[in-house]
N, C-alpha and C positions, 0 to 999 in steps of 0.2 A: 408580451410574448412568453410561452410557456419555457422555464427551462427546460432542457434534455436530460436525462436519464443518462449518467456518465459512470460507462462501463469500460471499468481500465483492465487490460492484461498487463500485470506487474511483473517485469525481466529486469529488476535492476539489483540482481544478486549479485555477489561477487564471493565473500568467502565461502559463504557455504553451498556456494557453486563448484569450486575452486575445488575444495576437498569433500565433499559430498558427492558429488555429481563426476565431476572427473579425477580423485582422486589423489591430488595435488597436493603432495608436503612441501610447497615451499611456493616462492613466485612463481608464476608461468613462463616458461622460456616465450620467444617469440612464436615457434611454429603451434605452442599450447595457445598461448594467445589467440591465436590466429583463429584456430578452432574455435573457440568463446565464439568470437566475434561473430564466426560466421551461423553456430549456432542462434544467438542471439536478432542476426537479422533473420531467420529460418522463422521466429516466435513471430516477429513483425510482419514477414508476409504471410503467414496464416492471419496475422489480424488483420490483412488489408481482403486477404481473401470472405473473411467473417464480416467485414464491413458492407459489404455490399445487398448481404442479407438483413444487415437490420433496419428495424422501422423508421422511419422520419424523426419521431421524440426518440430517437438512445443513439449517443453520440459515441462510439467507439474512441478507447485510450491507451496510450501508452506508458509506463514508467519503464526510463530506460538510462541506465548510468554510462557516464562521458569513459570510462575505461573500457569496459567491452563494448560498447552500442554508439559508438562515435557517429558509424554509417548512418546504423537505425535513429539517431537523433537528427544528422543533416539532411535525411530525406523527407522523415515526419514532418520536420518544419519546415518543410515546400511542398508539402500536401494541399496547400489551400486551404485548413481548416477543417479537412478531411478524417484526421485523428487529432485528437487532445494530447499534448503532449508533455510529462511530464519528467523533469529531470530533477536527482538527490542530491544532497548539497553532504551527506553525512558520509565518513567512512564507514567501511563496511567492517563489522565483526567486532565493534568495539562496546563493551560495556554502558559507557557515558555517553552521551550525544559529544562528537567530536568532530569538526572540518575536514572532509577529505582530502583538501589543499593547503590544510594549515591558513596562515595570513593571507594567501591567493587564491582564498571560495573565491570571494565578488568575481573577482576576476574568471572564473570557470563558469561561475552560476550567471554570466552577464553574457556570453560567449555565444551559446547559442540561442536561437530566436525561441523558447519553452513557454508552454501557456499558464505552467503549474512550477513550481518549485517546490520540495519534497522533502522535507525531514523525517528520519526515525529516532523516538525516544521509547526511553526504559525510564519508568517513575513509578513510584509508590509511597506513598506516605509515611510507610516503616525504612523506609533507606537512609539513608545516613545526609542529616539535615545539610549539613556544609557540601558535600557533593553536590543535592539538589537544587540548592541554591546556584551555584556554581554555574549547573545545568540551564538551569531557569533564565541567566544571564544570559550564556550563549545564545539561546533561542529566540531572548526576546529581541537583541540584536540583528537577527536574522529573520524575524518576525516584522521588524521594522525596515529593514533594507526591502524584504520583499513588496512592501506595501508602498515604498517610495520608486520601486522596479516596475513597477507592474508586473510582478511576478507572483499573482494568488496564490497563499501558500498552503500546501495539504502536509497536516499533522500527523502521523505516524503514531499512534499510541499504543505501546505494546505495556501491561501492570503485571508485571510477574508476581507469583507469591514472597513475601517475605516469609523468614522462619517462623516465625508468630501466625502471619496468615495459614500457612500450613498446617499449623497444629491444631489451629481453631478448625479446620476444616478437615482433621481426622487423617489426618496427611493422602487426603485423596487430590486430584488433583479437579477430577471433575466438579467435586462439592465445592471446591473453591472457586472456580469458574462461574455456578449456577447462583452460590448463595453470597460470595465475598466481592468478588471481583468488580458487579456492578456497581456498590458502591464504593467502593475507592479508585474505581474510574470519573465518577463525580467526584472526587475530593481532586485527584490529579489534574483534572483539567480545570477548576476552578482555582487549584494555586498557580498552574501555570498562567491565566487570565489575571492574576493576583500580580504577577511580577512580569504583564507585561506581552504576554504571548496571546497573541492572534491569529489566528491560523483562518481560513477561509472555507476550508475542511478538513476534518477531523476523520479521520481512518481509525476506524475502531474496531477492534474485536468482536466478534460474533457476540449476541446476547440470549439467554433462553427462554426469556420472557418480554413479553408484550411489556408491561408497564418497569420496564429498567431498561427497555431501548428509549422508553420516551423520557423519561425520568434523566439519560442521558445526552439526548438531544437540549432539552432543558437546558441540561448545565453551560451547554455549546453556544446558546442563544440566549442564555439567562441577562438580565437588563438590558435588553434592545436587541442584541447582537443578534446580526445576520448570519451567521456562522452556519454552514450543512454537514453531514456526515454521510459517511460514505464506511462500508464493510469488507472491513480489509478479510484473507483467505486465512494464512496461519499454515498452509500447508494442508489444513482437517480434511478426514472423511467427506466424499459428497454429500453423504447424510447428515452430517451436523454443517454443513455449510449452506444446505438445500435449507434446513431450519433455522438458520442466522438471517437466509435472505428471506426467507416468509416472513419472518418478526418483523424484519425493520423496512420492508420495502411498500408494503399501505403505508406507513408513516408519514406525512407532508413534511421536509426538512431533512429525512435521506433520501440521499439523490443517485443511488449509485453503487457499485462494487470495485473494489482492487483486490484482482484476484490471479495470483500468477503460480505455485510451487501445482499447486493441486488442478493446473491444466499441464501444464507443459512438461514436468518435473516424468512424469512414465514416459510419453513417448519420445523425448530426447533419450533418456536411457538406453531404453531398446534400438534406437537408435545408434547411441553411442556403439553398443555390442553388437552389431551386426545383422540387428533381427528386425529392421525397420531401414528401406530408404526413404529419401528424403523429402522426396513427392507424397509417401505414406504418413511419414512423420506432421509434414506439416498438414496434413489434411487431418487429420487426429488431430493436433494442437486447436486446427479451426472448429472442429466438430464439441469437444471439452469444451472452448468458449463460449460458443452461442449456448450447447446446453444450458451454460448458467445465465445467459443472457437470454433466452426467454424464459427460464425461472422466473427470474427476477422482477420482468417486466410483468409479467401474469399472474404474481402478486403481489405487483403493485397496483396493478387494477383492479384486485381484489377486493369486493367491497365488503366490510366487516360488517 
């Protein structure tokens, strides 16, 4: 049986939702709350509405975290299989990979019926050795709980520049992106493999180049492992995203997109200020998705 083509809309922001988007110094009172949320299920029925347009191979996705998307988590998982669903186990806004629930993840991450479970990490090889270790632990832990859950787990991998990285790279940011990044995204995920961390896929940053998406699939699959990846958004331009997914989507071993700030992030806005109802809104959020959902697919049937 062929795999599907797994095209996530990613909504499991919280901080910088929180004060980004709605402009929040502090917790949400309840009726802020409330708004998230209904936002939040707002991104979800646009993807169900987006769902029914796509092809047979591309299986429509969710990532959706248990604080704002409670609803959009207990519906997805009585879809029938309908949407992929994916929930984070990581707090939101934090430097380290750190438990959203402290000692009672399991217990959140076991909760509802999810077909994914979802970590974000910040790694680099110039960071400071004892934190990443540190790091490395946490995940491997939660690497292994997932795989005794059946909870396949998708890796999150964001490699910011170090100070070092930056200066090598003319303190541009793009140059570090094009020329630095791809390889100490292979060193990253090979010490995380090193101490432990298995992830099932790998959410990876966009790449500029043909042979450093494969070069990092490699690393993902290097000694046997089945391991896929998948192109996370970053928020970017449609134009560099539109080129993230041409590089890596001919690839046999990426499978897919997670792509949420840079569909849903304008028309919730406009939204929020009065210049978009809600019918509008989510009909835009659905329209931004499939765009990049048949991008993605029409080149990956791209034949090189």
């Amino acid at each position: 049986m062929t795999e599907k083509t797994l095209l996530i809309l990613a909504a499991d922001h919280r901080n910088s939702l929180e004060t980004g988007l709605y402009g929040l110094t502090g917790p949400a009172d309840p009726a802020q709350a409330a708004h998230i949320c209904a936002d939040k299920l707002l991104i979800f029925q646009a993807l169900l509405d987006a769902a029914e347009k796509l092809p047979p191979d591309a299986k429509p996705g969710i990532l959706i975290d248990e604080q704002y998307g409670a609803d959009v988590i207990e519906i997805a998982g009585r879809s029938g299989g309908l949407v992929d669903l994916s929930v984070p186990i990581e707090a939101s806004g934090s430097e380290w990979f750190t438990f959203a629930y402290g000692d009672q993840w399991r217990r959140h991450a076991e909760f509802f019926p999810a077909d994914h479970a979802k970590v974000l990490v910040r790694d680099n090889p110039g960071f400071d050795p004892s934190r990443r270790a540190r790091q490395a632990k946490d995940l491997a832990e939660v690497s292994s709980w997932a795989k005794d859950a059946d909870r396949p787990l998708i890796l999150e991998l964001l490699v910011p520049a170090s100070e070092s990285d930056l200066r090598a790279a003319g303190n541009e940011a793009a140059r570090y992106d094009a020329e630095l990044r791809p390889g100490l995204t292979v060193a990253v995920i090979e010490y995380l493999q090193d101490h432990g961390v298995e992830p099932a896929i790998w959410k990876i940053e966009g790449l500029e180049h043909h042979e450093d998406a494969v070069a990092v699939l490699s690393a993902a699959q290097r000694d046997a492992r089945t391991a896929k990846c998948i192109v996370l958004g970053r928020n970017a331009p449609k134009s560099h995203l539109d080129h993230w997914l041409k590089i890596a989507a001919p690839i046999p071993g990426y499978v897919g997109f997670a792509i949420g700030r840079s569909i849903w992030w304008n028309p919730l806005d406009a939204h929020l200020h009065h210049n978009s109802p809600p019918t509008e809104t989510r009909h835009r959020i659905t329209e931004r998705y499939l765009d990049f959902a048949r991008y993605y697919l029409t080149a990956r049937d791209t034949k090189s």
